[in-house]
C-alpha positions in Angstrom: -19.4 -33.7 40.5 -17.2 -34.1 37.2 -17.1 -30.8 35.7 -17.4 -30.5 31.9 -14.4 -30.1 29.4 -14.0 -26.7 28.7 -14.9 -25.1 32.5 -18.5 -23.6 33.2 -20.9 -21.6 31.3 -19.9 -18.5 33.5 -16.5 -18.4 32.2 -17.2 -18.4 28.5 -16.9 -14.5 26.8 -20.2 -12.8 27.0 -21.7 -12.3 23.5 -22.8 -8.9 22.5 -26.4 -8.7 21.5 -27.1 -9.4 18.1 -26.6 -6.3 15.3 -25.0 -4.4 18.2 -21.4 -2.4 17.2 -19.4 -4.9 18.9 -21.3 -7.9 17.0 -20.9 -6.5 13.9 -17.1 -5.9 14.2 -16.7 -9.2 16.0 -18.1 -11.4 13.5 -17.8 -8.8 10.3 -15.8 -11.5 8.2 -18.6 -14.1 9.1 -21.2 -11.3 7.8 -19.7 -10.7 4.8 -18.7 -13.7 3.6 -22.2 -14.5 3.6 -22.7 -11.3 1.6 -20.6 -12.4 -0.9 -22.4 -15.8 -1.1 -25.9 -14.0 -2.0 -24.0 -12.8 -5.3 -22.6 -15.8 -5.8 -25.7 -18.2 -5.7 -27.3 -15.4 -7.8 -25.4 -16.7 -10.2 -27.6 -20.0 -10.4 -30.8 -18.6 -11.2 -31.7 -16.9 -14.4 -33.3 -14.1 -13.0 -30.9 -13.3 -10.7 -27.9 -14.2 -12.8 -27.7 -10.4 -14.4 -27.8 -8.6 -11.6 -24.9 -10.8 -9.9 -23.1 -10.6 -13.1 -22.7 -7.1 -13.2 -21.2 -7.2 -9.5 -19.0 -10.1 -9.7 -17.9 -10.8 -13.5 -16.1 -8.0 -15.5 -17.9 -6.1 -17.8 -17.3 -4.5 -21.1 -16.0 -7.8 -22.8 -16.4 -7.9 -26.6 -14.5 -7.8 -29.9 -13.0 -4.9 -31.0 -10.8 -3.6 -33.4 -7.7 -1.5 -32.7 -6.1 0.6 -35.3 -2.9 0.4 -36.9 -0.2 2.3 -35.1 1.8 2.9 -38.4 1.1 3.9 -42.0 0.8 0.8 -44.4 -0.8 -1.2 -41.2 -3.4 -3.0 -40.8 -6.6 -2.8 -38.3 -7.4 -6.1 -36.4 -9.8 -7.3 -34.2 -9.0 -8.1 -30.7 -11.2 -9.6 -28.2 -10.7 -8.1 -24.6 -12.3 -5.8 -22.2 -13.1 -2.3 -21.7 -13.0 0.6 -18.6 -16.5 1.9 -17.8 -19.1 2.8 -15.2 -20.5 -0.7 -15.0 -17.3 -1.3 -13.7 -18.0 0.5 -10.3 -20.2 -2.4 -9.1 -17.5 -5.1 -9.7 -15.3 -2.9 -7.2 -17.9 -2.6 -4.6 -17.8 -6.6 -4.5 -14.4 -7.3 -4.4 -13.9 -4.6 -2.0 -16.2 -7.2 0.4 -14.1 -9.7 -1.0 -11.1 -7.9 0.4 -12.5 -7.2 3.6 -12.8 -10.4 4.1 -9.0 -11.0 3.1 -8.6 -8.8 6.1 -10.4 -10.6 8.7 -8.8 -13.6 7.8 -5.3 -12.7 7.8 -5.6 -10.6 10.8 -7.3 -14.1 12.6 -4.9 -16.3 11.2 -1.7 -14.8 10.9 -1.5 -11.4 12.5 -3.4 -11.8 16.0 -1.2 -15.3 16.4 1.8 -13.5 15.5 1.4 -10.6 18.0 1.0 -12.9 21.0 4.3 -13.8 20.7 6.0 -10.2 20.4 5.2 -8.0 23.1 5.0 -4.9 21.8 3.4 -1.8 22.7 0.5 -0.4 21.4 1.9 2.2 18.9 4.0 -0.3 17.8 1.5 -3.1 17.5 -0.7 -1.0 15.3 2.8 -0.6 13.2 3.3 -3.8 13.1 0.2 -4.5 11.9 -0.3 -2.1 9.2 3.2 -3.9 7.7 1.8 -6.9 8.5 -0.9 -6.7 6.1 0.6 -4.2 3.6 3.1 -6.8 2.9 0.6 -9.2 2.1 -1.3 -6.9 -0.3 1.9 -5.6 -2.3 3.8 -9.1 -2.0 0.3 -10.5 -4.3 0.7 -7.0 -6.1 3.7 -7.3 -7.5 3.7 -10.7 -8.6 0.1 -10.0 -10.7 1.5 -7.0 -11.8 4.8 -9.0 -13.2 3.0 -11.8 -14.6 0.9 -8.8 -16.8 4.2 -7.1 -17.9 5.6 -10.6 -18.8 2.3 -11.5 -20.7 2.9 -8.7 -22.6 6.6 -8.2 -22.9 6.6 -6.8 -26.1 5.2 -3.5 -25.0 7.2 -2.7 -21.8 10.6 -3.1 -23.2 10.6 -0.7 -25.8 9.9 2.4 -23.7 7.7 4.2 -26.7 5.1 1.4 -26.4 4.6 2.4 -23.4 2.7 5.4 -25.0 2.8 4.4 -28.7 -0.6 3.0 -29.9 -2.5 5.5 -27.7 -5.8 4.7 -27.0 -6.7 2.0 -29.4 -4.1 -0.7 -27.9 -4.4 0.7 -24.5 -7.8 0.6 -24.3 -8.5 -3.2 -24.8 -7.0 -5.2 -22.1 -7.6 -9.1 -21.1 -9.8 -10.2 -17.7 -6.4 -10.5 -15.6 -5.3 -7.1 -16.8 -8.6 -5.3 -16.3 -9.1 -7.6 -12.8 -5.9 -6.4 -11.3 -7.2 -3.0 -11.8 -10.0 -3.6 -9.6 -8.6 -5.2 -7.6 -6.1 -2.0 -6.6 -9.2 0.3 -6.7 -11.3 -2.6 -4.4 -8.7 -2.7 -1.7 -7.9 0.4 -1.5 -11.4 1.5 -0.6 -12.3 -1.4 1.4 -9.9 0.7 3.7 -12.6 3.1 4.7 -14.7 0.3 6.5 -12.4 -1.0 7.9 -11.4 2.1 9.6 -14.9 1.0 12.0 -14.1 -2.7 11.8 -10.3 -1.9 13.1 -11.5 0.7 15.4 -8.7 3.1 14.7 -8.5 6.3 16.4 -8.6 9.8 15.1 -5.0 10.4 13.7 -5.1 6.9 12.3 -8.2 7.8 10.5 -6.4 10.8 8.9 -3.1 9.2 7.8 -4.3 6.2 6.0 -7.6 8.1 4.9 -4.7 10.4 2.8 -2.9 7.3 1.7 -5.9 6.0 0.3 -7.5 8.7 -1.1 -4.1 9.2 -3.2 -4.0 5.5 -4.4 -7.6 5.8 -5.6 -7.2 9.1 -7.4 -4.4 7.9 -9.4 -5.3 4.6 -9.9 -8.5 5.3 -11.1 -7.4 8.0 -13.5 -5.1 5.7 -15.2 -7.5 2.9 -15.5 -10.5 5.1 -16.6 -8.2 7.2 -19.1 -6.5 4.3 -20.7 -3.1 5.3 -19.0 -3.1 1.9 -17.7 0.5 1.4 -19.1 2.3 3.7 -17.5 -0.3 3.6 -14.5 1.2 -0.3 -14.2 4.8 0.2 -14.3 4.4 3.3 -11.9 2.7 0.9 -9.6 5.3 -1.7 -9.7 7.7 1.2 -9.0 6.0 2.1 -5.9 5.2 -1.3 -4.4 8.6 -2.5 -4.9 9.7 0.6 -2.5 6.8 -0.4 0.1 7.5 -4.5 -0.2 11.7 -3.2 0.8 10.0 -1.0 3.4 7.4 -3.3 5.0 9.8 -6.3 5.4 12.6 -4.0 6.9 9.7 -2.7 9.1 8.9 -6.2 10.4 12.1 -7.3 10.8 12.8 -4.3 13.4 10.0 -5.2 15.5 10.6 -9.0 15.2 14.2 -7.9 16.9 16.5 -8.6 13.4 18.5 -6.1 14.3 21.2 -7.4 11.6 18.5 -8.1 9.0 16.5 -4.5 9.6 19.6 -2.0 9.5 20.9 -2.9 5.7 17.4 -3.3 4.5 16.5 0.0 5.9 19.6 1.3 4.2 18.3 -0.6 1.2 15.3 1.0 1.5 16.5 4.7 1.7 18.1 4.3 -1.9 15.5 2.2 -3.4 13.1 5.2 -2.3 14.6 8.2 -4.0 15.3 5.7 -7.2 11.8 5.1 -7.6 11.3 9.1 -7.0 13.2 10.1 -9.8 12.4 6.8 -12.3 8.6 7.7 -11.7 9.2 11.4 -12.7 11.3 10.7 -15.9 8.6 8.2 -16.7 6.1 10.7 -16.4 7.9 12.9 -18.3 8.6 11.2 -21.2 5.1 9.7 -21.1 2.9 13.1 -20.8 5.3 16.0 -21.9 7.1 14.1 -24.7 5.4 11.0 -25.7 1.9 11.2 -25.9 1.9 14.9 -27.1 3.0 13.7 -30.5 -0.5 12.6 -30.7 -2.5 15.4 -28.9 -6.4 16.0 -29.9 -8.0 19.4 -29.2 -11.0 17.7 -27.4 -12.1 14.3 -25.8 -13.3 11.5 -27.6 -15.3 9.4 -25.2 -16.5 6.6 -27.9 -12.9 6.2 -29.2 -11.5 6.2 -25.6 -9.0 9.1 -26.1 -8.4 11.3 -23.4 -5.2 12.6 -24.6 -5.9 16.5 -24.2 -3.6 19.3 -23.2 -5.2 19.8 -20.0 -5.7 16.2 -18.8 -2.5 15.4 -20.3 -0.5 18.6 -18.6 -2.8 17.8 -14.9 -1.7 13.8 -15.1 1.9 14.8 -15.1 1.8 17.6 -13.3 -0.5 15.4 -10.5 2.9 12.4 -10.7 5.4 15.0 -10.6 3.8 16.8 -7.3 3.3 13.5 -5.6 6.8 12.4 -5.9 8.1 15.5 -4.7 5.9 15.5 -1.4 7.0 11.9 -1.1 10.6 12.8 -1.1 9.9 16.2 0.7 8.7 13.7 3.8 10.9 11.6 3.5 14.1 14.1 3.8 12.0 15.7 6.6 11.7 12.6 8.7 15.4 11.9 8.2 16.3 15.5 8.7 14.0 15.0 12.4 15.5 12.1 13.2 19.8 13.3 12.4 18.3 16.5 14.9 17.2 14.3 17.3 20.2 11.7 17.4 22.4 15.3 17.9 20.1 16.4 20.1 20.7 12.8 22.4 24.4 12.9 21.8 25.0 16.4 23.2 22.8 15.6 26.4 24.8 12.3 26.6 28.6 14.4 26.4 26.9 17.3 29.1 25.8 14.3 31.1 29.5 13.2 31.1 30.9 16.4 31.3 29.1 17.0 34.9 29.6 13.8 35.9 33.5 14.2 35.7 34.1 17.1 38.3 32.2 14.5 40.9 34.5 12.0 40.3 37.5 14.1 40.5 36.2 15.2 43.8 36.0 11.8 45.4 39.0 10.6 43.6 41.0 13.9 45.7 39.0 13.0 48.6 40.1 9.3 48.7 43.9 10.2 48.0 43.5 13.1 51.1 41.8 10.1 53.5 44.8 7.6 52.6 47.7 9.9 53.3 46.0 10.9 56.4 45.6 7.4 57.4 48.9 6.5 56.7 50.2 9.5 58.6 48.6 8.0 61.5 50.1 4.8 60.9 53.3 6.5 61.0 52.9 8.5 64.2 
């Protein structure tokens, strides 16, 4: 009998039942990518199209006009977009969208990538998490770039970053409002994927926190109109992570000579962006934007720029950036104790070894004169 291409039935992976745990993580990109299509072909029906709208097109999009900054200006109208509730439903899309991102570079890219490396487990689920953190902050930075260069005008001039508060803040254009939804998407398509990736407990916990702290500040600049200073802060922080992430790699890809000076790199590009987010922050909420305080909120206007909120917002950056560098001088603090620690078990090591070899060093010289001795006699 010729057998048939491929070997026998019996050797093929058995395929979990169907809507089982293991199905649905299996073929989760499959599942929703077809999700994804249902919005999208609602699109082509009229009575469907204004439900999928609200989930896949941004909302808020309108003519409106922002005030003059100055005395002697003049109003204009500007057509853009707006932060609101409706908003909400767009990120619970692209956060699909994203997870689908996921499967594909993990299928694609990562899973091929870890064949060839050997590593352990701790250090494949490091690998990993670089792996695809470098893809997200790599597309980050260069959306967030091409925004500050669209709109050059108001990041050189520090004072526009707060200048013009909210009426110029609050209008942005569909790439500037997407990229914020995007951040808030991806960051909580991270909590599903906790099942999907089947992380364990203390995985759970770590990059729960890390999310939980992107979303909170994100969102509070996107929804308050900080968006500004909420971009350039981001750019601050994803330039640290893109340093860290490829250093990261390169250390378990074995580029010894590549990993050390961008590690190095890293440790002074870290505690620059510490200290550049803070006087941002500073400058922004203590100083800038209290030359224009109101004593209450103006939802329909789109001000937010109270005492408290103002006073929380920088106190919230400021906090941040200190636990940031608190961990990061404790994890270098841990690992100069531990390199001590090796080095003085490595000179007692020594130490002990040397009386032994003294010993049988006498010992040899006491066997040769004897022999000799003999040979003499």
């Amino acid at each position: 009998m010729v057998k048939p291409q491929g070997g026998t039935k019996a050797s093929k992976k058995a395929q979990p039942p169907v809507l089982s745990h293991e199905f649905v993580i299996q073929n989760h990109g499959d599942i929703m990518s077809c999700i994804i299509m249902v919005f999208i072909v609602g699109l082509m029906f009229p009575f469907t199209n204004s439900i999928s709208s609200v989930f896949i097109a941004p909302q808020y999009n309108g003519t409106y006009v922002v005030e003059a900054a100055g005395e002697g200006g003049q109003d204009r109208e500007v057509y853009g977009y707006l932060s609101g509730l409706f908003d909400l439903p767009a990120v619970f899309f692209y956060s699909i969208c994203w997870i689908v991102v996921h499967a594909v570079v993990q299928e694609y890219g990562l899973d091929k990538l870890t064949k060839k490396t050997h590593l352990s487990k701790v250090s494949t689920f490091k690998f990993g998490e670089s792996f695809h953190q470098l893809f997200f902050v790599a597309y980050s930075l260069g959306h967030a770039l091409f925004l500050i260069s669209e709109q050059l005008e108001n990041f050189i001039d520090i004072k526009r970053i707060w200048l013009g508060y909210p009426a110029e803040h609050r209008v942005m254009t569909a790439s500037y409002k997407i990229f914020f939804l995007l951040q808030l998407a991806y960051w909580v398509h991270q909590f599903p994927e906790f099942y999907f990736q089947k992380l364990k407990r203390e995985e759970i916990r770590q990059k729960t926190v890390q999310a939980l702290v992107h979303i909170i500040f994100i969102s509070a600049a996107y929804f308050l109109n900080f968006t500004r200073v909420g971009l350039v802060l981001i750019v601050l922080e994803y330039f640290t992570q893109l340093v860290f992430h490829i250093a990261r790699l390169a250390h378990f890809l074995g580029r010894k000579t590549f990993s050390a000076p961008a590690f190095q790199a890293y440790n002074i590009i870290f505690i620059l962006a510490r200290f550049c987010s803070v006087i941002l922050a500073v400058l922004t909420f203590w100083y800038g934007l209290r030359q224009a305080e109101q004593p209450f909120i103006d939802y329909s206007a789109g001000n937010f720029n109270t005492a408290v909120l103002r006073l929380n917002m920088l106190l919230g950056v400021v906090l941040l950036q200190l636990y940031l560098l608190y961990s990061f001088v404790a994890y270098h603090l841990g690992r100069f104790r531990d390199s001590a620690a090796k080095k003085e078990k490595k000179k007692a090591n020594v130490a002990a070894s040397q009386p032994k070899k003294e010993k049988k060093r006498q010992d040899s010289v006491s066997e040769k004169k004897e022999s000799d001795s003999k040979k003499k006699n």
